[in-house]
Backbone and ligand atoms as CSV (ligand in chain L), in Angstrom:
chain,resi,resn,atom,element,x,y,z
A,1,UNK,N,N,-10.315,-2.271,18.338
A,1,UNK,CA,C,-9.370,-2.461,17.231
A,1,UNK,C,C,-8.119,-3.181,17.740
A,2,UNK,N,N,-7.425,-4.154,16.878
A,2,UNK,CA,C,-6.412,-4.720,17.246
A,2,UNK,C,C,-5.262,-4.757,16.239
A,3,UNK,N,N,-4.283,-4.136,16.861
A,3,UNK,CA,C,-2.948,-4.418,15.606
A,3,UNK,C,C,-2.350,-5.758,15.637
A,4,UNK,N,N,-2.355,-6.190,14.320
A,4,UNK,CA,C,-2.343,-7.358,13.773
A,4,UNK,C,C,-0.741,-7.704,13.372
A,5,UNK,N,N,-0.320,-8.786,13.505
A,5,UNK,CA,C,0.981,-9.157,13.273
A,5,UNK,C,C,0.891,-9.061,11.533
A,6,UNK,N,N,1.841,-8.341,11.364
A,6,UNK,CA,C,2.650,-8.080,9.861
A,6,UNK,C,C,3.671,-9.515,9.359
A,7,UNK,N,N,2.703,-9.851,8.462
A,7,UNK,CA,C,3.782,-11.085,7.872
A,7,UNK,C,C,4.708,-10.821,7.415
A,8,UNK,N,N,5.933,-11.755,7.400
A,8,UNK,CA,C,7.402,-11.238,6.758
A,8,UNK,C,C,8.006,-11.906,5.723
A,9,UNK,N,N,8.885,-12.003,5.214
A,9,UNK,CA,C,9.272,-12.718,3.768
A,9,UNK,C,C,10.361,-13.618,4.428
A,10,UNK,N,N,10.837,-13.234,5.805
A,10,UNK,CA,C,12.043,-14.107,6.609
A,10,UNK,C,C,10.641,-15.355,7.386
A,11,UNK,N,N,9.990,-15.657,7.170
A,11,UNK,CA,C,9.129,-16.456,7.916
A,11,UNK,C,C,8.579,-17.275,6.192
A,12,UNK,N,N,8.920,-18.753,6.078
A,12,UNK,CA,C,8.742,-19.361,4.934
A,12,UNK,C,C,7.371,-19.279,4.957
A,13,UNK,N,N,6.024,-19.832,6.292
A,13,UNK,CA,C,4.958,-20.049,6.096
A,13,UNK,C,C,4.441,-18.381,5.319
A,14,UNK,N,N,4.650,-17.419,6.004
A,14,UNK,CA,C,4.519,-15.528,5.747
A,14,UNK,C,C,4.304,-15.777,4.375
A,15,UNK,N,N,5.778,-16.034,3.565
A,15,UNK,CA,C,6.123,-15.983,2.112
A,15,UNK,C,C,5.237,-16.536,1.325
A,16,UNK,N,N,4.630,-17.341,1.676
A,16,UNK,CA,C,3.472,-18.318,0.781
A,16,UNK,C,C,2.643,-17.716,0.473
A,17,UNK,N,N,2.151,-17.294,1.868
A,17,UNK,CA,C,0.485,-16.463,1.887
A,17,UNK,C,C,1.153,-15.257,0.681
A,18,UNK,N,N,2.331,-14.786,1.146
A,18,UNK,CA,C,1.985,-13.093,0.307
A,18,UNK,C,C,2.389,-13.256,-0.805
A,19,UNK,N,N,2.720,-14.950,-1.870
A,19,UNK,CA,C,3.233,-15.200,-2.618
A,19,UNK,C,C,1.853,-15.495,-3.273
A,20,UNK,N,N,0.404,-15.632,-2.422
A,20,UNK,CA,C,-0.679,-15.978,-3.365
A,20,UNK,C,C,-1.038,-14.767,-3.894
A,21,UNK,N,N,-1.941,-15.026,-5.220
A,21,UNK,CA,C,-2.972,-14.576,-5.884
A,21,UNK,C,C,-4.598,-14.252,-5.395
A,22,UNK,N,N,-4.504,-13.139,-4.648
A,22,UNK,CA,C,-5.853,-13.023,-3.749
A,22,UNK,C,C,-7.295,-13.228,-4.393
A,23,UNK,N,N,-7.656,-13.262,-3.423
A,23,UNK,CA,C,-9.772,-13.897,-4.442
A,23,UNK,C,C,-10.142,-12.339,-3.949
A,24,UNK,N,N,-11.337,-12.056,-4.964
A,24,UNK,CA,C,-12.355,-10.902,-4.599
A,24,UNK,C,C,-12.991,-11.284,-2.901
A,25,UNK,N,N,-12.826,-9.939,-2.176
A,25,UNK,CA,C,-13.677,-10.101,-0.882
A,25,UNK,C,C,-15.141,-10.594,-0.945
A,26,UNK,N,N,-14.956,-11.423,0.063
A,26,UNK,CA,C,-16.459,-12.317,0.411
A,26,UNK,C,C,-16.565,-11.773,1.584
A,27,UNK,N,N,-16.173,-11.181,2.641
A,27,UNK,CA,C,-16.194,-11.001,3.656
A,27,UNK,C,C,-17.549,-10.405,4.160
A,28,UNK,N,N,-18.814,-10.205,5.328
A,28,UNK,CA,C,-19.440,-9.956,5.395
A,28,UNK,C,C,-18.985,-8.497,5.798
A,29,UNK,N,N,-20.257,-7.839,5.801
A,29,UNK,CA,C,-19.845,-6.432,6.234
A,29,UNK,C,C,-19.083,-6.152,7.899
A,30,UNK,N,N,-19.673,-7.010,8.709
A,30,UNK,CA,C,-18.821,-6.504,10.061
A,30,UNK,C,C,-17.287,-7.209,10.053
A,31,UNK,N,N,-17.189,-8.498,9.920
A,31,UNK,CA,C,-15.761,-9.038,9.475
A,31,UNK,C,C,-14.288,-8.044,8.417
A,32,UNK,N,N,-15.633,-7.365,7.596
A,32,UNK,CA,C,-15.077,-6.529,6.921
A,32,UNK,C,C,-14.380,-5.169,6.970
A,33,UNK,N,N,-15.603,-4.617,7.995
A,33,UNK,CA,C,-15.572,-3.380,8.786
A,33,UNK,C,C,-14.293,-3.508,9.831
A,34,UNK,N,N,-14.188,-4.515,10.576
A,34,UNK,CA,C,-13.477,-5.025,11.612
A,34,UNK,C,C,-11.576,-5.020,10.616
A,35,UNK,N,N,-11.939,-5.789,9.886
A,35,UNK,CA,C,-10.797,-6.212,9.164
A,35,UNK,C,C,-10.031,-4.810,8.980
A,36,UNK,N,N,-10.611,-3.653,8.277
A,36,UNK,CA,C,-10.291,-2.789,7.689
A,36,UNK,C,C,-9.555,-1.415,9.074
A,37,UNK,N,N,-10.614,-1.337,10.137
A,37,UNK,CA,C,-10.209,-0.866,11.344
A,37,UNK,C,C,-9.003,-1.450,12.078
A,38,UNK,N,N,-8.429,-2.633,11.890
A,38,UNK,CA,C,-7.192,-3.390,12.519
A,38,UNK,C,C,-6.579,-3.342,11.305
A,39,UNK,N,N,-6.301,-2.910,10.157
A,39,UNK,CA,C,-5.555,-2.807,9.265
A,39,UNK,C,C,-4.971,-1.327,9.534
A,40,UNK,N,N,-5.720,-0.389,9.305
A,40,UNK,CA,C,-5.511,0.863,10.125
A,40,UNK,C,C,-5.097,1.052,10.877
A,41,UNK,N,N,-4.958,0.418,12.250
A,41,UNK,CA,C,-4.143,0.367,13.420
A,41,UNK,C,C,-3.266,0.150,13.071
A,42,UNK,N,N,-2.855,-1.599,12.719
A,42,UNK,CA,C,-1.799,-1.726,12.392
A,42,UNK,C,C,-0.865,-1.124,11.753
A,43,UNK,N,N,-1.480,-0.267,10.922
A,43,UNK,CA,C,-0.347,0.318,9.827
A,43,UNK,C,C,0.080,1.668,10.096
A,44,UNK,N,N,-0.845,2.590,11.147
A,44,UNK,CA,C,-0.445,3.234,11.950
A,44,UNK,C,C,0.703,3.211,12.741
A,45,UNK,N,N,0.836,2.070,13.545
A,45,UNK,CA,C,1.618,1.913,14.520
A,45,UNK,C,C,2.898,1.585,14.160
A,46,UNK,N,N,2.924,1.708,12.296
A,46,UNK,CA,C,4.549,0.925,12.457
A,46,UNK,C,C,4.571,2.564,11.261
A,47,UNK,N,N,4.056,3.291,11.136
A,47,UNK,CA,C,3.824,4.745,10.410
A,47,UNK,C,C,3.881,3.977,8.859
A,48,UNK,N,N,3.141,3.511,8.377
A,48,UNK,CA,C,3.044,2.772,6.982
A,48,UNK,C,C,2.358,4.071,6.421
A,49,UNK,N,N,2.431,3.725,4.658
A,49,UNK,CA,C,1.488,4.569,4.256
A,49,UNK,C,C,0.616,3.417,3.721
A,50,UNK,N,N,0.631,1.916,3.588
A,50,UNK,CA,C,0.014,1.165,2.976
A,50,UNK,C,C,-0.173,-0.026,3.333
A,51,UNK,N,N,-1.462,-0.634,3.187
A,51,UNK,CA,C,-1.260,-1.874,3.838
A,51,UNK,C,C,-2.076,-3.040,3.413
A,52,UNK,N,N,-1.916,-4.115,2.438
A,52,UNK,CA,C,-2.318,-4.942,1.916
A,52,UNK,C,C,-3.008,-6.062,2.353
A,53,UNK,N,N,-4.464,-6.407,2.796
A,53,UNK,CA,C,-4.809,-7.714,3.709
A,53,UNK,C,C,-4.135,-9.313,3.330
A,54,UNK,N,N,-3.314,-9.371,2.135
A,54,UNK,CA,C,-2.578,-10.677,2.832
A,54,UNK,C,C,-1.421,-10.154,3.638
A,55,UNK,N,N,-1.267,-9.064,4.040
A,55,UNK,CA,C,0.142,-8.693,4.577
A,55,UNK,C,C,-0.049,-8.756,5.996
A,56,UNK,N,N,-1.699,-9.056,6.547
A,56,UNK,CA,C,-1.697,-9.891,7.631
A,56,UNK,C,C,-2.455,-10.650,7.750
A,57,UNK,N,N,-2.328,-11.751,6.950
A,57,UNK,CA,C,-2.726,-13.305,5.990
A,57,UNK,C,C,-4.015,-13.369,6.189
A,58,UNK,N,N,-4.968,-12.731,5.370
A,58,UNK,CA,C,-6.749,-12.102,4.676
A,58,UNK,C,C,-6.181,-12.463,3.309
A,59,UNK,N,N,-6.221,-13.382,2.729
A,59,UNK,CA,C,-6.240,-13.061,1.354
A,59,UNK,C,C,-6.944,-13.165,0.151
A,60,UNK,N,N,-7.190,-11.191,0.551
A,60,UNK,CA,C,-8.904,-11.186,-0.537
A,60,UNK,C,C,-8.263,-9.810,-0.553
A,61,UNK,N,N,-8.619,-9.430,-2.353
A,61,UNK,CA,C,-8.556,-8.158,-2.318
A,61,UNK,C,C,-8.889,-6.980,-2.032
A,62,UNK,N,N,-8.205,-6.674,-0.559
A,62,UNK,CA,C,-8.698,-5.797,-0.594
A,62,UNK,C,C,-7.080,-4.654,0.770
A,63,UNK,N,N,-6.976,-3.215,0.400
A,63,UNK,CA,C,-5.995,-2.425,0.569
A,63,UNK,C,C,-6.398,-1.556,1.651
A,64,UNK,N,N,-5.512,-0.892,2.285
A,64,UNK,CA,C,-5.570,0.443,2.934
A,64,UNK,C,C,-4.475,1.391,2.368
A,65,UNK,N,N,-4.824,2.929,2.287
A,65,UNK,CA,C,-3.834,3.642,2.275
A,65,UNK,C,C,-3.919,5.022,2.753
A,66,UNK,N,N,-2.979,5.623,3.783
A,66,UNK,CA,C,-3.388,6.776,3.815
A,66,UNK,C,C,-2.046,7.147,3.825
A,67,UNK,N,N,-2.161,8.755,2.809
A,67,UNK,CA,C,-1.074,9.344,2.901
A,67,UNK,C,C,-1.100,10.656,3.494
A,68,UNK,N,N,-0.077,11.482,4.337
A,68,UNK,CA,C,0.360,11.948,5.422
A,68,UNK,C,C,-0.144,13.649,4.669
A,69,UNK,N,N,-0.958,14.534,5.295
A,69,UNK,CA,C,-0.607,16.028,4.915
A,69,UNK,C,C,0.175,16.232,4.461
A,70,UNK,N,N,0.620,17.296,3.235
A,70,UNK,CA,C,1.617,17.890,3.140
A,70,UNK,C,C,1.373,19.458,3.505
A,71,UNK,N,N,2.512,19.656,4.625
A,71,UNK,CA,C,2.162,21.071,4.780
A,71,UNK,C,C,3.269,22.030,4.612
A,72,UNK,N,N,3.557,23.084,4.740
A,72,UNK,CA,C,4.947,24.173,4.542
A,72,UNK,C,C,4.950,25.334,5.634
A,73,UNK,N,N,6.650,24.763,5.939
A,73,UNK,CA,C,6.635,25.999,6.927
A,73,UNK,C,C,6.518,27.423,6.326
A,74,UNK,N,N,5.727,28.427,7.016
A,74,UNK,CA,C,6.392,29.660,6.444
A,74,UNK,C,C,6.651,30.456,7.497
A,75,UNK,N,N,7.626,31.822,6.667
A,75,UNK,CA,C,8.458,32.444,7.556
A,75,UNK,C,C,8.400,32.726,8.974
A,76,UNK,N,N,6.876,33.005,9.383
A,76,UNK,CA,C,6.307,33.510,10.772
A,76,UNK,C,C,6.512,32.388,11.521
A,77,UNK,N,N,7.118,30.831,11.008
A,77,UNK,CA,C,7.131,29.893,12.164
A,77,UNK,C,C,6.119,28.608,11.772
A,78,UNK,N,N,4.571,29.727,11.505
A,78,UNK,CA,C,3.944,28.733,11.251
A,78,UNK,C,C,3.315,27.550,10.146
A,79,UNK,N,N,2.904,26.713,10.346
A,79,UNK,CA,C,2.110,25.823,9.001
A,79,UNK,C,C,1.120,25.978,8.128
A,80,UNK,N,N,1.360,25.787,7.215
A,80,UNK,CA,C,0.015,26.088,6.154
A,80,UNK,C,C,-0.078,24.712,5.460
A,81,UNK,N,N,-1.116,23.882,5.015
A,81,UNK,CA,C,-1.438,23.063,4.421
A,81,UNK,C,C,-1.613,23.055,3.532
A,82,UNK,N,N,-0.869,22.455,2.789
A,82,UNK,CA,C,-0.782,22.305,1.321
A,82,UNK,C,C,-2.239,21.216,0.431
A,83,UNK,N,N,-1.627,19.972,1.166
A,83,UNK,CA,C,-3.233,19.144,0.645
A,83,UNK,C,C,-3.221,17.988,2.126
A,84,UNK,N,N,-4.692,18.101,2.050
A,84,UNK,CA,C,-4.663,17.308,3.205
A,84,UNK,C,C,-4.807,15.729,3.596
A,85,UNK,N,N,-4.436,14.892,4.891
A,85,UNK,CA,C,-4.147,13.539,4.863
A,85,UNK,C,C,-5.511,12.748,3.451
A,86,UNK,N,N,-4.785,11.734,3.299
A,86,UNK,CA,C,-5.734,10.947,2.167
A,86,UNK,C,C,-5.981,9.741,2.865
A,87,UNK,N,N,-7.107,9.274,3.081
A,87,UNK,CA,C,-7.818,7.968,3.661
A,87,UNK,C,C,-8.217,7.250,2.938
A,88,UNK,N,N,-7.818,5.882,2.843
A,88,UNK,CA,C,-8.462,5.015,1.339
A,88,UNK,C,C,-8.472,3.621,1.908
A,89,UNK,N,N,-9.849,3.084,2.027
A,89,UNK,CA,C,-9.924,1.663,2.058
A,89,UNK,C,C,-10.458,0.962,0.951
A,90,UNK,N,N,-10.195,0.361,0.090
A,90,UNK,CA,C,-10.639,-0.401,-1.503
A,90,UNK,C,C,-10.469,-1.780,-1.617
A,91,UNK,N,N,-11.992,-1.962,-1.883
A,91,UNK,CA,C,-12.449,-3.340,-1.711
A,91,UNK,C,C,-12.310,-3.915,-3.426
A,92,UNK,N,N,-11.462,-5.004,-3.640
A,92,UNK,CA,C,-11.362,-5.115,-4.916
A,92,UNK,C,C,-11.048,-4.081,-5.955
A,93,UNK,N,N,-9.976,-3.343,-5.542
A,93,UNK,CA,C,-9.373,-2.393,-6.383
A,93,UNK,C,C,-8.934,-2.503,-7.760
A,94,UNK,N,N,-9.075,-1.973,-9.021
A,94,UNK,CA,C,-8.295,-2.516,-10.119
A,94,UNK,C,C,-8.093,-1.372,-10.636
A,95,UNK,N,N,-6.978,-1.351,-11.331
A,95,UNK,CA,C,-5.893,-0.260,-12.517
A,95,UNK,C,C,-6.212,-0.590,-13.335
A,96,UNK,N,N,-7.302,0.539,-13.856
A,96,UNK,CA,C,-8.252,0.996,-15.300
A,96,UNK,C,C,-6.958,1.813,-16.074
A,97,UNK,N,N,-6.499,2.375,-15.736
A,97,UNK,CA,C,-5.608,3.382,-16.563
A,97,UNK,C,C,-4.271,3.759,-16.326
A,98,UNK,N,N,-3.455,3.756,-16.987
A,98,UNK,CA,C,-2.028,4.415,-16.385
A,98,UNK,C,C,-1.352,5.306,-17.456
A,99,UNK,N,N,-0.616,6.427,-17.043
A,99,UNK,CA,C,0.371,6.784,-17.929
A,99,UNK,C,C,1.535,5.874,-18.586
A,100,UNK,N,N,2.011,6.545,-19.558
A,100,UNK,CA,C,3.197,5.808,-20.523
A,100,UNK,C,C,4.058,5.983,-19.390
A,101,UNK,N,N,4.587,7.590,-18.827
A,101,UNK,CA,C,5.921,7.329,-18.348
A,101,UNK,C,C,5.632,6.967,-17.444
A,102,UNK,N,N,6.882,7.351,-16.512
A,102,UNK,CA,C,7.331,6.775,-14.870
A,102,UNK,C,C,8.338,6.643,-14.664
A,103,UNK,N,N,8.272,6.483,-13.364
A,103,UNK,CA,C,9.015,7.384,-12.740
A,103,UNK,C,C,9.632,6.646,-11.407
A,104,UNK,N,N,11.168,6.754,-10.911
A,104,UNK,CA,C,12.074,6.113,-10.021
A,104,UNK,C,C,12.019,6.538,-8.973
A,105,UNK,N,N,11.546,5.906,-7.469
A,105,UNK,CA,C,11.976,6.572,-6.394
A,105,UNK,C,C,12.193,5.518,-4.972
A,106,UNK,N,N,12.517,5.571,-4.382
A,106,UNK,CA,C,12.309,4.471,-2.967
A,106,UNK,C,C,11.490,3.998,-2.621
A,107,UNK,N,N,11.455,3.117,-2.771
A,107,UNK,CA,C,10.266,1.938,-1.600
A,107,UNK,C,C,10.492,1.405,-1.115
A,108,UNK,N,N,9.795,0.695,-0.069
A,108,UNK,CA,C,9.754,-0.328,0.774
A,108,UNK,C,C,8.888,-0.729,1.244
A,109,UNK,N,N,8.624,-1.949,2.283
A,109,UNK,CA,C,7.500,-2.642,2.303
A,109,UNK,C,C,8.106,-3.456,4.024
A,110,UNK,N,N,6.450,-3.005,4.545
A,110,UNK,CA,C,6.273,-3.293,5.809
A,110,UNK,C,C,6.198,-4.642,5.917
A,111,UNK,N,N,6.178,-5.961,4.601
A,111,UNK,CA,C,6.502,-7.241,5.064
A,111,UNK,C,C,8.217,-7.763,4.427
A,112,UNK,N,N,9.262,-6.688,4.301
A,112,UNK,CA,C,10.528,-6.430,4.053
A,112,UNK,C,C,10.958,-5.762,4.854
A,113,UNK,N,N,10.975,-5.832,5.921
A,113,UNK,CA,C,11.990,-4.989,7.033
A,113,UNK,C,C,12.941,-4.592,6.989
A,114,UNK,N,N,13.151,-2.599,6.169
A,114,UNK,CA,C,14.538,-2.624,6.546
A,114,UNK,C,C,15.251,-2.760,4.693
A,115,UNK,N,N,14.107,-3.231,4.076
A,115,UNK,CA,C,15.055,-3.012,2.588
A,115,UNK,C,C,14.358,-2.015,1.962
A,116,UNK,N,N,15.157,-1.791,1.197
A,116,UNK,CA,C,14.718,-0.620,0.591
A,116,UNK,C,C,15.437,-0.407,-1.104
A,117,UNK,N,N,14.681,0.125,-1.998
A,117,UNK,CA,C,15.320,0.454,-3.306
A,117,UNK,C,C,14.573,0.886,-4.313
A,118,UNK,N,N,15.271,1.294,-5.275
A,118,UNK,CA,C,14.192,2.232,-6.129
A,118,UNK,C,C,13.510,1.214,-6.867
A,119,UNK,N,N,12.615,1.372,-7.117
A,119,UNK,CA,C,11.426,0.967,-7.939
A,119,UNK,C,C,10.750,1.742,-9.109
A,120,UNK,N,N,10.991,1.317,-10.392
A,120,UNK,CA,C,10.041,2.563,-11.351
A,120,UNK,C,C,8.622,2.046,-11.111
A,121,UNK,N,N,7.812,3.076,-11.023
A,121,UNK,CA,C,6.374,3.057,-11.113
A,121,UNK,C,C,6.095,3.663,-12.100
A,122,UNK,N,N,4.518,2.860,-12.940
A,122,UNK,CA,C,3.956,4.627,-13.469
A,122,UNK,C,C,3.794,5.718,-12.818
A,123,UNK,N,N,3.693,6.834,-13.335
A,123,UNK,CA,C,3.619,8.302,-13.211
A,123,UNK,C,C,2.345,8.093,-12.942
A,124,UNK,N,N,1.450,7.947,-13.147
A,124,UNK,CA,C,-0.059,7.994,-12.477
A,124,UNK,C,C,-1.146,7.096,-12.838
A,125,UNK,N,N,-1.763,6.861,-12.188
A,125,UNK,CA,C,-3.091,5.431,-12.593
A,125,UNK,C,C,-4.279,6.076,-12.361
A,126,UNK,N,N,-5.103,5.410,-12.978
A,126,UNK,CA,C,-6.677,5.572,-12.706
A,126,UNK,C,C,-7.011,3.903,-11.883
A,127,UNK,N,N,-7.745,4.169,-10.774
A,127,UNK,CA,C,-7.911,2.920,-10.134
A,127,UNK,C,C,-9.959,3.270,-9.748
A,128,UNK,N,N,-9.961,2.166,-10.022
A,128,UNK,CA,C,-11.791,1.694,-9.509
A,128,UNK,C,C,-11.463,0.836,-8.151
A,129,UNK,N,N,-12.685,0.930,-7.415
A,129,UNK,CA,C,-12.988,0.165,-6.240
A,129,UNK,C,C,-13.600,0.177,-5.572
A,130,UNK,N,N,-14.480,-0.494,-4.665
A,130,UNK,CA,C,-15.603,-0.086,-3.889
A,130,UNK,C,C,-14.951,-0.076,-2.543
A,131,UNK,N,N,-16.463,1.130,-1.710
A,131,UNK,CA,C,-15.712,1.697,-0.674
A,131,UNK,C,C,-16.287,0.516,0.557
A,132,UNK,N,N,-16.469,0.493,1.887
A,132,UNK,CA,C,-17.090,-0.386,3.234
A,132,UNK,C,C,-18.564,-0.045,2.739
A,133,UNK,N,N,-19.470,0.977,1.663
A,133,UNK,CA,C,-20.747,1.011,1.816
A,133,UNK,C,C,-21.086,0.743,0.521
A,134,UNK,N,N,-20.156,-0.117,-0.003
A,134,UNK,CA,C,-19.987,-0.750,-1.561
A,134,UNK,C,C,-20.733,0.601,-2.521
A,135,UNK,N,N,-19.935,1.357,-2.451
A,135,UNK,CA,C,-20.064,2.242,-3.631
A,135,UNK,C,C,-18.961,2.088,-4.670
A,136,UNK,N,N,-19.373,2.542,-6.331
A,136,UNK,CA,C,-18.209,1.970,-6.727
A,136,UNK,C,C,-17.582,3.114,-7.305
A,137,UNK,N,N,-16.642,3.477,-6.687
A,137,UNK,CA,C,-15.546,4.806,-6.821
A,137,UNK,C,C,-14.596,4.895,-7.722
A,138,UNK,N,N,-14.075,6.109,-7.687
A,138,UNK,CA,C,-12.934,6.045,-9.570
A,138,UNK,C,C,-11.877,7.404,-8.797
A,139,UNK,N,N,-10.494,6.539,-8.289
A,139,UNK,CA,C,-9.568,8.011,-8.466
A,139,UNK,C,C,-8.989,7.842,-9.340
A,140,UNK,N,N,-9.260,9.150,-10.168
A,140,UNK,CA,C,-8.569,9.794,-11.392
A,140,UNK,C,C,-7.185,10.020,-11.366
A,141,UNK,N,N,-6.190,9.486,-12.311
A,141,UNK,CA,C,-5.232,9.692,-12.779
A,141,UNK,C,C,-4.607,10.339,-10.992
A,142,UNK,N,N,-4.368,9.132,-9.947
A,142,UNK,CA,C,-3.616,9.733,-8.978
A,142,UNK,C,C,-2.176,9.473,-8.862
A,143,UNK,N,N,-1.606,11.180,-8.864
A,143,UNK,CA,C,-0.022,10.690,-9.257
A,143,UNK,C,C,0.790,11.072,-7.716
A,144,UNK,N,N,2.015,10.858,-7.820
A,144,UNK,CA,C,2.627,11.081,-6.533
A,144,UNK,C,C,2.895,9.781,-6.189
A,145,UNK,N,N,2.899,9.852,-4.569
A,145,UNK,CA,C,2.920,8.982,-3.612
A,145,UNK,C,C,1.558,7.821,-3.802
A,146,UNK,N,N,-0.055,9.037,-3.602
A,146,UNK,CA,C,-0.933,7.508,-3.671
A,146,UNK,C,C,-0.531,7.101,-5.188
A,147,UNK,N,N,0.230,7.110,-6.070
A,147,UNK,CA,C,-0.234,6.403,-7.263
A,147,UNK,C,C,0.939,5.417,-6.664
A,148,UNK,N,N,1.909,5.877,-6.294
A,148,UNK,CA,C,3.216,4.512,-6.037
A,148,UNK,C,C,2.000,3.575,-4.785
A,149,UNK,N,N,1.641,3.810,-3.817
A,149,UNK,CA,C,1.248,3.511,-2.952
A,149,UNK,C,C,-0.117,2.398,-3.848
A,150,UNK,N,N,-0.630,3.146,-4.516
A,150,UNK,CA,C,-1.378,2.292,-5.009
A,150,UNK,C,C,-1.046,0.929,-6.056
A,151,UNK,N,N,0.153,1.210,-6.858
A,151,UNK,CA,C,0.760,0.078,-7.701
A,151,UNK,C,C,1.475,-1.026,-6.547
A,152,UNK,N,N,1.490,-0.386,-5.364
A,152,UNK,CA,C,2.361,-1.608,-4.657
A,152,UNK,C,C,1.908,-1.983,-3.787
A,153,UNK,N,N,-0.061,-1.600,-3.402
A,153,UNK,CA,C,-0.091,-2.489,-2.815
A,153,UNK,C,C,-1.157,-3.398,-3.312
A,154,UNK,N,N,-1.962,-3.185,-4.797
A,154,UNK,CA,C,-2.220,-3.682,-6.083
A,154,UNK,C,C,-1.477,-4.689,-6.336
A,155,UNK,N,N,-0.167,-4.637,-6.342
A,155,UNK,CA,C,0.462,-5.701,-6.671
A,155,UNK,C,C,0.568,-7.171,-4.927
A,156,UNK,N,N,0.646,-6.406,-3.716
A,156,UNK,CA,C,0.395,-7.149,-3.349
A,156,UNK,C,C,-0.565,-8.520,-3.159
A,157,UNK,N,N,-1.936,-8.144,-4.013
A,157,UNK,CA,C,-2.615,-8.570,-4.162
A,157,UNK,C,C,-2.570,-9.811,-5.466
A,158,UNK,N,N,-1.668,-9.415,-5.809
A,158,UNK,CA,C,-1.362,-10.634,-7.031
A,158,UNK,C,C,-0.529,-11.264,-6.759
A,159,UNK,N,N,0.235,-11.303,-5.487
A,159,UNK,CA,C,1.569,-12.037,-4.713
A,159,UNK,C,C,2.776,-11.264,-5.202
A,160,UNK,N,N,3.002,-10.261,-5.508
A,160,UNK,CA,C,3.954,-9.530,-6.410
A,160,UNK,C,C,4.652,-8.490,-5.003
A,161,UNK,N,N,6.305,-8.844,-4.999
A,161,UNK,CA,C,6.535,-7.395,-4.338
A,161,UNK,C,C,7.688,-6.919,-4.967
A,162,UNK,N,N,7.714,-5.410,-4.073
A,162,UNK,CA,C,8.167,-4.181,-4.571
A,162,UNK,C,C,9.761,-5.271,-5.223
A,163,UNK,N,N,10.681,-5.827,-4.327
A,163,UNK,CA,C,11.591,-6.160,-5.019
A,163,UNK,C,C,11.774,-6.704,-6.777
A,164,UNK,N,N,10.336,-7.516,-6.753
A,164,UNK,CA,C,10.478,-8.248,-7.981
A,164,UNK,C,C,10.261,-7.113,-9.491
A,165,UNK,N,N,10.583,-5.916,-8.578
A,165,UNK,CA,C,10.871,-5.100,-9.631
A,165,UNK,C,C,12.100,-4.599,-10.270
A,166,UNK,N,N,12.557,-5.004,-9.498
A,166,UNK,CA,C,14.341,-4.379,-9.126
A,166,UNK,C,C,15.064,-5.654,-9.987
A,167,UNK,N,N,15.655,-4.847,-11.082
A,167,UNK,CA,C,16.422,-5.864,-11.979
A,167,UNK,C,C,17.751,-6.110,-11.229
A,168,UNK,N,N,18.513,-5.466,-10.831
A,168,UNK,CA,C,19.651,-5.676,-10.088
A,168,UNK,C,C,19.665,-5.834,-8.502
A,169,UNK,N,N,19.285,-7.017,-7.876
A,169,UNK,CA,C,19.240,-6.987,-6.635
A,169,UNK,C,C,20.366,-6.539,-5.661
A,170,UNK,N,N,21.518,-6.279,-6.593
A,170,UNK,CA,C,22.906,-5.499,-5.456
A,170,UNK,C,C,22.291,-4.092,-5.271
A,171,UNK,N,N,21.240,-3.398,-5.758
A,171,UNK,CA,C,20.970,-2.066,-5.319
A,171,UNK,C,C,20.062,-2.151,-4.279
A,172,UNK,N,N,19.420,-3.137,-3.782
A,172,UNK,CA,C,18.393,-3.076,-2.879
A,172,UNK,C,C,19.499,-2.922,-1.772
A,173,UNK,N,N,18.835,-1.870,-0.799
A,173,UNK,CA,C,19.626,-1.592,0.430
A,173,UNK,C,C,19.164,-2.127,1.465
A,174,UNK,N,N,19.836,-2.552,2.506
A,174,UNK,CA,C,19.610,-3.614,3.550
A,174,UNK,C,C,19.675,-3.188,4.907
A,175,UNK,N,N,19.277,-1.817,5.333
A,175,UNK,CA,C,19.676,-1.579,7.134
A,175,UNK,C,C,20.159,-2.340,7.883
A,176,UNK,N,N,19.535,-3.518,7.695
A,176,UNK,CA,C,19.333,-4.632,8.873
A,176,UNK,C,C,20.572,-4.853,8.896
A,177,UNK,N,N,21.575,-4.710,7.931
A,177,UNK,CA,C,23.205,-5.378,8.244
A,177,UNK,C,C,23.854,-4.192,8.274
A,178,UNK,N,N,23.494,-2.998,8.015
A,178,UNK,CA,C,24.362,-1.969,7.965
A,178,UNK,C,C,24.877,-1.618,9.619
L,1,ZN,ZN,ZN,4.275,-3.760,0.741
């Protein structure tokens, strides 16, 4: 497995690629397999919860996401698990369903270094997609984190990012100069 350079929006050639409109995966199964295992790394290593293949210029739809245990301390010291890590690779993913409301919270994006700002998402989606053994799968109405996780990196796939949600760009926060 190899971690793969993360394109950036400060790099004009970067901006193009993640500014396209991705094609359905053609990829053969080991290219694919391969692709998806160095996406994983990669997104590991910088602690992502998400990671979009033009976001290291693949551009075909297709996502990673895994989101982190949630567990709770209790009194004796120790951990109890609440629900456990979520693993998701989706080949040609699409948003069959969403709730009316939604809902405001922080994001950011591993080809935005460092900015950050609220974003409304829906409250929860229904998403289809096939898995590496092309089965074709359905998570139900997932709300939380994978549902944000899933609208943004869905949208990566249409050249769309988290900023171009943000009507007032003086709220996006900037580390990098702080
Ligand atoms: Zn992103």
């Amino acid at each position: 497995m190899t971690v793969r350079r993360i394109l950036s929006i400060e790099n004009s050639d970067d901006l193009s690629i993640l500014r396209q409109v991705c094609t359905p995966v053609t990829l053969t199964k080991g290219h694919l397999t391969t692709l998806v295992d160095d996406m994983f790394e990669t997104m590991d290593a910088v602690e992502g919860v998400g990671l979009a293949a033009p976001q290291v210029g693949v551009t075909q739809r297709l996502v990673v996401i895994r989101i982190p245990a949630r567990s709770e301390k209790r009194k004796d010291g120790s951990y109890v698990e609440l629900e456990p890590e979520q693993t998701y690779a989706m080949i040609d993913p699409v948003i069959t369903q969403t709730s009316e409301s939604t809902i405001n919270a922080t994001e950011g994006c591993l080809s935005l270094p460092g900015r950050y700002a609220h974003v409304k998402r829906l409250s929860w989606v229904t998403c289809e997609y096939r898995d590496l053994k092309g089965r074709n799968l359905r998570i139900r109405r997932a709300t939380g984190l994978l549902a944000r996780a899933i609208q943004h990196e869905v949208d990566h796939l249409n050249g769309v990012l988290f900023i171009d949600h943000v009507s007032d760009p003086s709220t996006i926060e900037d580390i990098r100069t702080s």
